[in-house]
ROTITOR-508010 format. One line per field, with one value per atom (N, C-alpha, C): residue number from 1; atom name; x, y negated, z negated. Coordinates in steps of 0.001 Angstrom, whole numbers. Atoms other than C-alpha are relative to their C-alpha. Layout:
// ROTITOR-508010
pos	NUM	... .
site	CA	... .
px	X	... .
py	Y	... .
pz	Z	... .
***
This chain:
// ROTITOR-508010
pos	1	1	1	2	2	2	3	3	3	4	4	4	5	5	5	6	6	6	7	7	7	8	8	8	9	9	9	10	10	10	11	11	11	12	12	12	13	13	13	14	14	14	15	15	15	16	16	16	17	17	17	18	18	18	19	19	19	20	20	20	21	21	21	22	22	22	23	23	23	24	24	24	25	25	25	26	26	26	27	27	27	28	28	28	29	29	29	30	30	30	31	31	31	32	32	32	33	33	33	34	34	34	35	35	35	36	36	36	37	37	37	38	38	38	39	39	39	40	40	40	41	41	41	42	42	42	43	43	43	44	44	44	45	45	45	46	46	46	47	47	47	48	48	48	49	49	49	50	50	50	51	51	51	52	52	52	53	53	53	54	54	54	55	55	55	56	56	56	57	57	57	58	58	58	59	59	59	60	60	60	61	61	61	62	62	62	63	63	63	64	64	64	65	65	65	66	66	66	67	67	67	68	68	68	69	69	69	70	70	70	71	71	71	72	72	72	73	73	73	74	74	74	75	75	75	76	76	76	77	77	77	78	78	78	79	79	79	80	80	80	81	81	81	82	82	82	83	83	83	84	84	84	85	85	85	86	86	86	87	87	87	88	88	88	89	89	89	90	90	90	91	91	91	92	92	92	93	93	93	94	94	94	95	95	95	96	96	96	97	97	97	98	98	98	99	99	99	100	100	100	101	101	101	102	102	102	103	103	103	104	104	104	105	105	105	106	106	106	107	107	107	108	108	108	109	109	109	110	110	110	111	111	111	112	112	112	113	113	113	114	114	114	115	115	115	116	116	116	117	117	117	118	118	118	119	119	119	120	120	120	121	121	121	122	122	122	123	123	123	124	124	124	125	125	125	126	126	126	127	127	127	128	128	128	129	129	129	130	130	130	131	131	131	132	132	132	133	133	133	134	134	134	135	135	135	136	136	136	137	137	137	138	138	138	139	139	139	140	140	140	141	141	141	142	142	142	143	143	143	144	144	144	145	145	145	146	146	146	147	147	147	148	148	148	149	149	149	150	150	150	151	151	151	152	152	152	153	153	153	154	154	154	155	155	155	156	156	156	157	157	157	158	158	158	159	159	159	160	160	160	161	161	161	162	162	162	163	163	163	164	164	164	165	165	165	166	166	166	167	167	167	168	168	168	169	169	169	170	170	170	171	171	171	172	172	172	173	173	173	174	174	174	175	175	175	176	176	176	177	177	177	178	178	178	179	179	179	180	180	180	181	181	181	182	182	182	183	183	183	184	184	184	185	185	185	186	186	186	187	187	187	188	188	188	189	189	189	190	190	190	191	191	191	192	192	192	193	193	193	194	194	194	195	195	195	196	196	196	197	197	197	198	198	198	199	199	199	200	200	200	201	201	201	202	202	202	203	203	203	204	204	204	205	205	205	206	206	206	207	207	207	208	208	208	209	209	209	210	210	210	211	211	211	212	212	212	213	213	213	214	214	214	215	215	215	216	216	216	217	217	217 .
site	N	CA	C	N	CA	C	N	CA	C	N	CA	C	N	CA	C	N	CA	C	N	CA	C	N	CA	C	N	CA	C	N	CA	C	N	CA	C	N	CA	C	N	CA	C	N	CA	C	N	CA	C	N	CA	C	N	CA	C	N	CA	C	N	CA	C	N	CA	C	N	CA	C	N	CA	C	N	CA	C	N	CA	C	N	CA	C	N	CA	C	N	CA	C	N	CA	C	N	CA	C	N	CA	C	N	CA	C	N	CA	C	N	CA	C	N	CA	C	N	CA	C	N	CA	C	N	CA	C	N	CA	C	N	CA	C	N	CA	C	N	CA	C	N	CA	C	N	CA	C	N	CA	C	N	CA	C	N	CA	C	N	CA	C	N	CA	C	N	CA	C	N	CA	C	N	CA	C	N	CA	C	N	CA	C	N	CA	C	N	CA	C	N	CA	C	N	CA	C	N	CA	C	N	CA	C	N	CA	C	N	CA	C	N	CA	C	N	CA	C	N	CA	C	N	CA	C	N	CA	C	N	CA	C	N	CA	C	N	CA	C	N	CA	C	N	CA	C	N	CA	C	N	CA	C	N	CA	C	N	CA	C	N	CA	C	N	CA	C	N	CA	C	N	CA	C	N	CA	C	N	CA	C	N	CA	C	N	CA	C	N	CA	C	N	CA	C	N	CA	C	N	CA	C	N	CA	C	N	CA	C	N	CA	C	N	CA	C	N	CA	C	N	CA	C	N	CA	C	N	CA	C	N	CA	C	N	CA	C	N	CA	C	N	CA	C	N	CA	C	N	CA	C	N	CA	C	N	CA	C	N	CA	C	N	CA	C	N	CA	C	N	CA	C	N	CA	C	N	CA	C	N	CA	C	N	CA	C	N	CA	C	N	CA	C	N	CA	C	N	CA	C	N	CA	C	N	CA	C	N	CA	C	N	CA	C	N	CA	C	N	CA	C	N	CA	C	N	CA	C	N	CA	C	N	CA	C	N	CA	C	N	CA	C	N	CA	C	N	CA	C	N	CA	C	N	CA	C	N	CA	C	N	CA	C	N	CA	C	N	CA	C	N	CA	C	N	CA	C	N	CA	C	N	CA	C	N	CA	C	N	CA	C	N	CA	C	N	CA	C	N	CA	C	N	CA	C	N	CA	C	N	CA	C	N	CA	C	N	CA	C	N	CA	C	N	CA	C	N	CA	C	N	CA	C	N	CA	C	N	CA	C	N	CA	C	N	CA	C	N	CA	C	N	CA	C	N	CA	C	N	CA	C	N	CA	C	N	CA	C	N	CA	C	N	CA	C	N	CA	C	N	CA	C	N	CA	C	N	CA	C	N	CA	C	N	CA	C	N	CA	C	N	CA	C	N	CA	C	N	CA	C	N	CA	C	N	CA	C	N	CA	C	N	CA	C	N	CA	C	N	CA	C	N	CA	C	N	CA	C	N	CA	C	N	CA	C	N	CA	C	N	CA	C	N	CA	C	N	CA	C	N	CA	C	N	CA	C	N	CA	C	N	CA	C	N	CA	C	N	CA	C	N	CA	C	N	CA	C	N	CA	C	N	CA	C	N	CA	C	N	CA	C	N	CA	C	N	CA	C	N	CA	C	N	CA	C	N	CA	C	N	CA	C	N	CA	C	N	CA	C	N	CA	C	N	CA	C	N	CA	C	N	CA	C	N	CA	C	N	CA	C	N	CA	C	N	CA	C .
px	-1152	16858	-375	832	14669	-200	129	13928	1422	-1282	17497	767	-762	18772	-398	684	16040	1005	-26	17568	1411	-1540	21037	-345	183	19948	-570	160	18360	1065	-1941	21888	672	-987	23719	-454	740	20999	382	-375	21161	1508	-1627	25248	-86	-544	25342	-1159	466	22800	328	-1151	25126	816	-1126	27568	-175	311	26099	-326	492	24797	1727	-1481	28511	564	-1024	30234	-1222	80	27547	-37	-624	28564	1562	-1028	31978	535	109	31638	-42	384	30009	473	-921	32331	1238	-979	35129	38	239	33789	-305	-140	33171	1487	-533	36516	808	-421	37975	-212	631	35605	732	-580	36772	1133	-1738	40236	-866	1094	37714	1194	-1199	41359	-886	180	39144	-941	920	36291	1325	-1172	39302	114	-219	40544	-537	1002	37408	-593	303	36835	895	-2036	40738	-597	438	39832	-1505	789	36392	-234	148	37147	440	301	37882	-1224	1568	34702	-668	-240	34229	-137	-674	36345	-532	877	34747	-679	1290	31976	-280	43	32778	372	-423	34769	-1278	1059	31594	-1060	933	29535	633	-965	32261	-40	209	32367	-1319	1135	28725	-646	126	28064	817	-841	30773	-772	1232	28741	-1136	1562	25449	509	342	26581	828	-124	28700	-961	1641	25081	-658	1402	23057	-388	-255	24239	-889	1163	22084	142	-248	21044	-832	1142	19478	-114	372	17756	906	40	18783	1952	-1646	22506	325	-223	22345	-68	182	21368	944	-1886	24346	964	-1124	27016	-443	-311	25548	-238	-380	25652	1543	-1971	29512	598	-459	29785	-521	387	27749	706	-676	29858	1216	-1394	33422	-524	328	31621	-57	36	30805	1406	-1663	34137	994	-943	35691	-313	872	33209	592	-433	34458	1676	-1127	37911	216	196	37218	135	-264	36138	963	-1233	39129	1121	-667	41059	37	190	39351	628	15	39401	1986	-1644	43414	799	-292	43679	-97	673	42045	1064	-604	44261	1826	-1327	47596	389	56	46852	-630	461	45530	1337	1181	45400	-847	710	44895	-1054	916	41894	885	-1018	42982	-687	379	41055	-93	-192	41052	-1494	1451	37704	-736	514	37335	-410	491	36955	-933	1202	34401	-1119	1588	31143	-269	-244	32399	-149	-359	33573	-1474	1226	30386	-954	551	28422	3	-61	29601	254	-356	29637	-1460	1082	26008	-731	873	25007	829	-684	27322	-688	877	25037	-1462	1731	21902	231	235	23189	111	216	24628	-1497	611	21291	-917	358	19395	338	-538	21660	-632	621	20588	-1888	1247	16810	-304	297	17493	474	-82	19146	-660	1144	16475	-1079	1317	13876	255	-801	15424	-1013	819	13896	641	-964	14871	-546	444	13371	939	-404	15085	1866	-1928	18877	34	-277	18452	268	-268	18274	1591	-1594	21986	574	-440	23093	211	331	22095	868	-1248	23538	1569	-1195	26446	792	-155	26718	151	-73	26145	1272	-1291	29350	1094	-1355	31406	-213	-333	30088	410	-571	31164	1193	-1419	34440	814	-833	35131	-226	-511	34368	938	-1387	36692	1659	-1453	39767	-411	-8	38147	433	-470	39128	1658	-1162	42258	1154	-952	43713	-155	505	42358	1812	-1662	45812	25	206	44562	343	-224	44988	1360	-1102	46796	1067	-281	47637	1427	-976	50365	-618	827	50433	-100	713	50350	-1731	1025	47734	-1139	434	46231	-448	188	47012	-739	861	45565	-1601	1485	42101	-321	109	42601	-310	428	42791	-624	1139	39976	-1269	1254	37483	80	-467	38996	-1156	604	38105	-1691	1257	34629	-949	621	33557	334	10	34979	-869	1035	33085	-1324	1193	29981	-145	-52	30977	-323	535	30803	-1663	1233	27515	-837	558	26280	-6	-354	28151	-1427	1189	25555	-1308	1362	22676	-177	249	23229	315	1036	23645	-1278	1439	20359	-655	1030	18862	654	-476	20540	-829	826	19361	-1299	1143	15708	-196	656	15455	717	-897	18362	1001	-761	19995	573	-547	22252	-434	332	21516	384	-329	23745	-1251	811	21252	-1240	1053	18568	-741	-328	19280	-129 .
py	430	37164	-185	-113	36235	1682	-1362	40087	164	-428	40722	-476	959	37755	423	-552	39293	1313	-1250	42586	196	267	40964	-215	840	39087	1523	-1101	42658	815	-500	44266	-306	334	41922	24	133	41820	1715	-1651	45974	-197	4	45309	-383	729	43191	606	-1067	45413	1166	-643	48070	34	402	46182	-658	288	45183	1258	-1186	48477	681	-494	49900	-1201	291	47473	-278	0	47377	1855	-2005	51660	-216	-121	50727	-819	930	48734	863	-1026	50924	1492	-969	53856	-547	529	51377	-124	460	51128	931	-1352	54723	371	-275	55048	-435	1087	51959	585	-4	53003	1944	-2192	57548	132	-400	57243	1541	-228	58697	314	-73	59584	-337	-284	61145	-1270	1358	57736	-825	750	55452	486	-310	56946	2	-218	57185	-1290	2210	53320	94	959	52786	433	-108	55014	-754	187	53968	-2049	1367	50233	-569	-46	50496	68	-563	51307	-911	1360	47836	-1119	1715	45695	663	-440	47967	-798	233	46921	-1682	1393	43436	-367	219	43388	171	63	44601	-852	1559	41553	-802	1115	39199	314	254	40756	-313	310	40850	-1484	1117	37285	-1020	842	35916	261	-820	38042	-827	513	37087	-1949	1339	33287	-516	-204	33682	404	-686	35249	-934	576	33210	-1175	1831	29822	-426	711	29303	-895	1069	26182	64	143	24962	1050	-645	27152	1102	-1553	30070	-24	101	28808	389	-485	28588	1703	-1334	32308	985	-1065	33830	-274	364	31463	686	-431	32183	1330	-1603	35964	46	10	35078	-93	580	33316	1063	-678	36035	1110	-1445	39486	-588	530	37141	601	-95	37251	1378	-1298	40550	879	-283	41771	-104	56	40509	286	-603	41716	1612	-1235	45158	100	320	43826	304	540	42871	1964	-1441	46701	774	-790	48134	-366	378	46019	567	-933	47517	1351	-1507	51009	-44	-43	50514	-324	461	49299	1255	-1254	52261	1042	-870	54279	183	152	52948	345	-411	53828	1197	-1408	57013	918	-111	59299	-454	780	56995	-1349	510	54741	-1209	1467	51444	-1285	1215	49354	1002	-328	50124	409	-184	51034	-1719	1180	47682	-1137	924	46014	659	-345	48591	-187	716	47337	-1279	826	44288	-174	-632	45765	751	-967	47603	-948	1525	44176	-379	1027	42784	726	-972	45697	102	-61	46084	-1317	930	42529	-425	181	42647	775	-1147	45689	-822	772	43261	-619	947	40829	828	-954	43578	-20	-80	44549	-1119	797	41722	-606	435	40781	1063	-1122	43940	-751	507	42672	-1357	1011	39343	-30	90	40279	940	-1128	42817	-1449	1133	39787	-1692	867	36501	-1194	707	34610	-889	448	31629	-474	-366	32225	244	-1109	35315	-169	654	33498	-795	766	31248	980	-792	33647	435	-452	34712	-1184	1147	31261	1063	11	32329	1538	-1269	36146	-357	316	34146	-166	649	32491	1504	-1085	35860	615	-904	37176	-986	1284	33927	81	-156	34321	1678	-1580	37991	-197	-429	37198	-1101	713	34313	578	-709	36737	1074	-1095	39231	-334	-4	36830	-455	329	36091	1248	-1607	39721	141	-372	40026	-1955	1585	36342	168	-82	37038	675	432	37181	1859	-1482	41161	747	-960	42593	833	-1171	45820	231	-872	46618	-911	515	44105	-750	834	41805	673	-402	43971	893	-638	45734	-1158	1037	41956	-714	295	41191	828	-512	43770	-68	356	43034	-1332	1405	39309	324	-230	40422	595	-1131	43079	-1187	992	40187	-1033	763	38114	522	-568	40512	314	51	40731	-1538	1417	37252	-561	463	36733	1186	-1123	39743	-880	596	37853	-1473	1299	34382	-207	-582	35995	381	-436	37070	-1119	1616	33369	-505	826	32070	1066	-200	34439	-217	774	33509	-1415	1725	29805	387	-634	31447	-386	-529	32354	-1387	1465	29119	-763	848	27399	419	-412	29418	-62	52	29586	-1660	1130	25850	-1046	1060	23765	-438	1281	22233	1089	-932	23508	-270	311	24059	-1087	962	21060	-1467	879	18980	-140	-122	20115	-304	921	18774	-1399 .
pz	783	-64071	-1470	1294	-67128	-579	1170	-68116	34	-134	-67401	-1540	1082	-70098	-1196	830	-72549	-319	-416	-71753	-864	352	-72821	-1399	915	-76144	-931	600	-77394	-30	176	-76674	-1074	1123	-78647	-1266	1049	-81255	-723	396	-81790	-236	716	-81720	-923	1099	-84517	-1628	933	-86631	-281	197	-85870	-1043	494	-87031	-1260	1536	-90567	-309	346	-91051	-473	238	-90712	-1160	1398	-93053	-969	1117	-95355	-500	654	-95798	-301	294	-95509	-1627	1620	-98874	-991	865	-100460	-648	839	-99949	-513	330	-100455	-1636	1094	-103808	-969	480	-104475	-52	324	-103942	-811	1144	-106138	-1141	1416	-108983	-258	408	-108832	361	-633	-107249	968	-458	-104583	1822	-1072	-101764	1301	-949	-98889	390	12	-99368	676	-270	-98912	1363	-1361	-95815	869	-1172	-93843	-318	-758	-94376	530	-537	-93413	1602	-1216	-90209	588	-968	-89339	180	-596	-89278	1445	-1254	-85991	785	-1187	-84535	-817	603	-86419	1152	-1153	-84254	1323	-1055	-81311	545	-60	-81690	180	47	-82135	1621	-1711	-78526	489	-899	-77123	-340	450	-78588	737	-527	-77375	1338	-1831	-73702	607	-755	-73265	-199	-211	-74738	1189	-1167	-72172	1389	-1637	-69340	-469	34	-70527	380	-339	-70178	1462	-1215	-67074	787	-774	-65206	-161	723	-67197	-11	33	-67886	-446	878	-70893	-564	874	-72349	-1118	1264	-75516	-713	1062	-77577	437	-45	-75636	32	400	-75421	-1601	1780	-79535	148	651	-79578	798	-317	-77638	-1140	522	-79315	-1569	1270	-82824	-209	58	-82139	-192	174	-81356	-1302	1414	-85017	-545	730	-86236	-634	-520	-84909	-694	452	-86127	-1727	1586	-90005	-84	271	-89723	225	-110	-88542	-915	1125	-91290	-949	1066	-93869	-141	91	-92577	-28	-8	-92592	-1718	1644	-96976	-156	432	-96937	204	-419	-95619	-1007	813	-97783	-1641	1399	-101071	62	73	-99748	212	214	-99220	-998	1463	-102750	-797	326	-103422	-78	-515	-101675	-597	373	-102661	-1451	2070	-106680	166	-182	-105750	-782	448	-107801	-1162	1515	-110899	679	-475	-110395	360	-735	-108815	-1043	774	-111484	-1294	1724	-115687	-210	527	-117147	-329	269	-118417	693	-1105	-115408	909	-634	-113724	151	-46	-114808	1148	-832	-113197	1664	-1366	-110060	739	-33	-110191	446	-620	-110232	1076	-1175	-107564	1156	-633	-105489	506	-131	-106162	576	-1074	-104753	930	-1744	-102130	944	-719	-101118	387	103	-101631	1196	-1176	-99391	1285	-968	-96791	424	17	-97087	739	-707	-96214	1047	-1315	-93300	737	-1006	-91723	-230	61	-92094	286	-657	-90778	1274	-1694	-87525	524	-542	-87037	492	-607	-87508	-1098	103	-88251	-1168	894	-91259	-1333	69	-92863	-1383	1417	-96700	-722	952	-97203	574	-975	-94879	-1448	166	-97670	-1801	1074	-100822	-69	217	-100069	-738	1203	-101991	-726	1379	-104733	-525	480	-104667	127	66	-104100	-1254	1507	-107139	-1333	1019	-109100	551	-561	-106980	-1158	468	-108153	-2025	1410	-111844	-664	825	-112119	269	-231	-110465	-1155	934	-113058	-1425	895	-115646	-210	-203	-114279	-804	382	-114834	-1415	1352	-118009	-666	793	-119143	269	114	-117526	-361	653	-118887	-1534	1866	-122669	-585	1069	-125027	-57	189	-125570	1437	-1543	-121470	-258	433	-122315	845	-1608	-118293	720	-393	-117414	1522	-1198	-114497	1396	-1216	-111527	130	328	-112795	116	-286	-112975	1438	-1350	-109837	1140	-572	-108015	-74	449	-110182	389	-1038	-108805	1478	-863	-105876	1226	-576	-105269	-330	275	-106914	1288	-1713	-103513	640	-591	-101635	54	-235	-102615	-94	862	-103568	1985	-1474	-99459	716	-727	-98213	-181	221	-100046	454	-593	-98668	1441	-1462	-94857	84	-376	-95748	-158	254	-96853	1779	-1480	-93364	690	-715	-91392	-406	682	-93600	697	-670	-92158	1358	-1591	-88649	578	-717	-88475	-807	314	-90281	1038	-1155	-87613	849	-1230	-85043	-44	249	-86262	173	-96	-87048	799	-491	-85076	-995	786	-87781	-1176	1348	-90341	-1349	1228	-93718	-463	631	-94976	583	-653	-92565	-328	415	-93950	-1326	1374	-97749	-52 .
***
């Protein structure tokens, strides 16, 4: 029964590296197509966020199996449930990307953001990729250094997105307010894509040490 539970816990572990691997691509073309008015990019996030939430159902049925069989406690209870909390964050990370790439899509074929806000967009695109990034390298091998470095790319998400509305609030913004609003709320969208990736950062410091980060302050 023991290799069996092992057998389970490597399952869900490969799902959910899967499943960062996929939305941190779906970002990325979400963002190719934001930044080029980029049609066919757009569309193949919109379609492949399905095989997304897939992926997530099959986390969610096999943690319910694995603890129906299993009936784990303690440590090994923590490391089902915070696979459960894990696969929810990620899910919606690829949820954020779908949301860009349909922003994308709907201003097609004129770009969906101005020039003047691309660098921006560009920013925070690029350490949304960092953190992506490192999520895939902590549910490979779970470490609670580099769980704790996402803070901090946080903070660089939140100060690019409060320079964003610093551009489009300035007395000069040529573009009018939907044009505004949509740049409000693509910086959403990523500043919560990068907030999901914080929540699994404290995941796995949970899971590694017991105690949540706030506990640990």
């Amino acid at each position: 029964m023991r290799e069996e539970y092992q057998a389970d816990l490597v399952e869900v572990g490969r799902l959910l590296v899967t499943m960062a691997e996929a939305v941190r691509a779906a970002l990325r073309k979400a963002t190719t197509a934001l930044l080029t008015a980029d049609l066919k990019a757009a569309e193949a996030v919109i379609e492949r966020d399905a095989d997304v939430d897939k992926i997530y159902e099959q986390v969610e049925i096999k943690v319910a199996d694995t603890i129906a069989r299993q009936a784990p406690v303690a440590s090994d209870l923590r490391r089902v449930i915070t696979a459960l909390h894990i696969s929810a964050d990620l899910e919606r990370m690829g949820d954020l990307a779908e949301h860009v790439a349909k922003t994308a899509a709907r201003r097609h074929p004129s770009p969906a953001v101005p020039a003047e806000l691309r660098p921006t967009f560009q920013q925070m695109a690029d350490v949304s990729d960092r953190m992506a990034e490192k999520l895939i390298t902590l549910l490979g091998k779970p470490d609670v250094a580099l769980a704790a470095e996402l803070e901090s790319d946080d903070d660089a998400i939140d100060d690019a997105e409060r320079h964003l509305f610093k551009i489009m609030l300035a007395d000069d913004w040529p573009y009018g307010a939907e044009t505004a609003i949509d740049g409000a709320l693509l910086g959403r969208f990523y500043e919560r894509y990068a907030d999901h990736a914080v929540n699994i950062g404290e995941h796995v410091i949970y899971l590694v040490t017991g105690e949540s980060p706030a506990a640990q302050n």
